[in-house]
N, C-alpha and C positions, 0 to 999 in steps of 0.2 A: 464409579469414583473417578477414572479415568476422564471420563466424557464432562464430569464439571468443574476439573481441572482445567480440562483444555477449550471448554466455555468460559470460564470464569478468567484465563488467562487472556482470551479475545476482548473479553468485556475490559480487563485491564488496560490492554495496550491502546486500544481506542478511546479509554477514561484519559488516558498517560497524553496521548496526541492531541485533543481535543485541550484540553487542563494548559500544555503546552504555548497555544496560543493564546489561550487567557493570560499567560504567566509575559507575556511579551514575544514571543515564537510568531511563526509566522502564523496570519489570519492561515481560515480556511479558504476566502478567494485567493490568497498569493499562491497557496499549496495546489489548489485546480488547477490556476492558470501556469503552470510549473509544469503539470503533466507532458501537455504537448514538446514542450524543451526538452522535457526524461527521455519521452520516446528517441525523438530528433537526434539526441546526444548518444544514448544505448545503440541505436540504428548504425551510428558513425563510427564507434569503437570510441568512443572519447568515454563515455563514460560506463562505472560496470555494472548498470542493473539489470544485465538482460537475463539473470534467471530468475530474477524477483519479480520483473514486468510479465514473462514466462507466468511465472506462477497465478499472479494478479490478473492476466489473461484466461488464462485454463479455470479459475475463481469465477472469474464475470460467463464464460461461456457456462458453468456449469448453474448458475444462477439462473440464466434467463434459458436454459434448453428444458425443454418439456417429459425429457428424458431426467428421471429423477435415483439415486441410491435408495432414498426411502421415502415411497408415493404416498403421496399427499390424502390420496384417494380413498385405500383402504383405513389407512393409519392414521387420517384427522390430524391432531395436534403435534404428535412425532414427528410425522412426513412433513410438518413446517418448519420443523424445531432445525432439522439438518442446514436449511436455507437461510435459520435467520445466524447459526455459527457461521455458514460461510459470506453472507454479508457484514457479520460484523469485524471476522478478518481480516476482511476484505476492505473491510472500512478504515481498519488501523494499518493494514499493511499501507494505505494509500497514503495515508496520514503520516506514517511513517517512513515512509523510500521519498514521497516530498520532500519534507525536513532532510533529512539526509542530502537529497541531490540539491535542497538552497544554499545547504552549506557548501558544498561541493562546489556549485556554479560561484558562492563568494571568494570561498579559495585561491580558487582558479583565476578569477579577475583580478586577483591582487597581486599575480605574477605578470610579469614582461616576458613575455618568447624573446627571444635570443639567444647568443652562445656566450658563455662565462668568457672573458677575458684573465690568462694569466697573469 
């Protein structure tokens, strides 16, 4: 019960993200081309996704390594099933730490650096 919980909660958030852009949110090209900025930003201390990118990284290495929790080999449709949760996580966490840092990047431009005058 556990495990279609915390499937069906992936399937959501990626429904949530995707719906999002349809709803007026950013496309999914402005969301892609964002990534490279998140990193950029996270790298610099400016912005704070570096345990979410963290994570979304350690997700994509555990995707594409051949080194599997539960192999594809023996276990057929299970050994998939683990891979296609952690890309659909994987999908929503991206979908959603984008959104998050466009807003952020809006924010942020709508301020002036300077010092307050008393």
């Amino acid at each position: 019960m556990a495990k279609t919980l915390k499937r069906s909660a992936a399937f959501a958030a990626l429904a949530r993200a995707l719906m999002a852009g349809a709803r007026g949110g950013p496309s999914l090209g402005a969301r892609l081309a964002a990534l490279p900025r998140m990193i950029r930003a996270t790298a610099k201390g400016q912005y704070d996704g570096g345990l979410r990118l963290a994570l979304m990284t350690a997700a994509t290495a555990y995707i594409v390594s051949p080194i599997d929790l539960i192999p594809e080999f023996p276990l057929g449709l299970l050994g998939l099933a683990d891979d296609a949760v952690m890309v659909s996580w994987l999908a929503g966490s991206v979908l959603a730490e984008t959104e998050r840092f466009l807003e952020w990047e809006a924010r942020r431009s709508s301020f002036i650096p300077g010092h307050v005058v008393p």
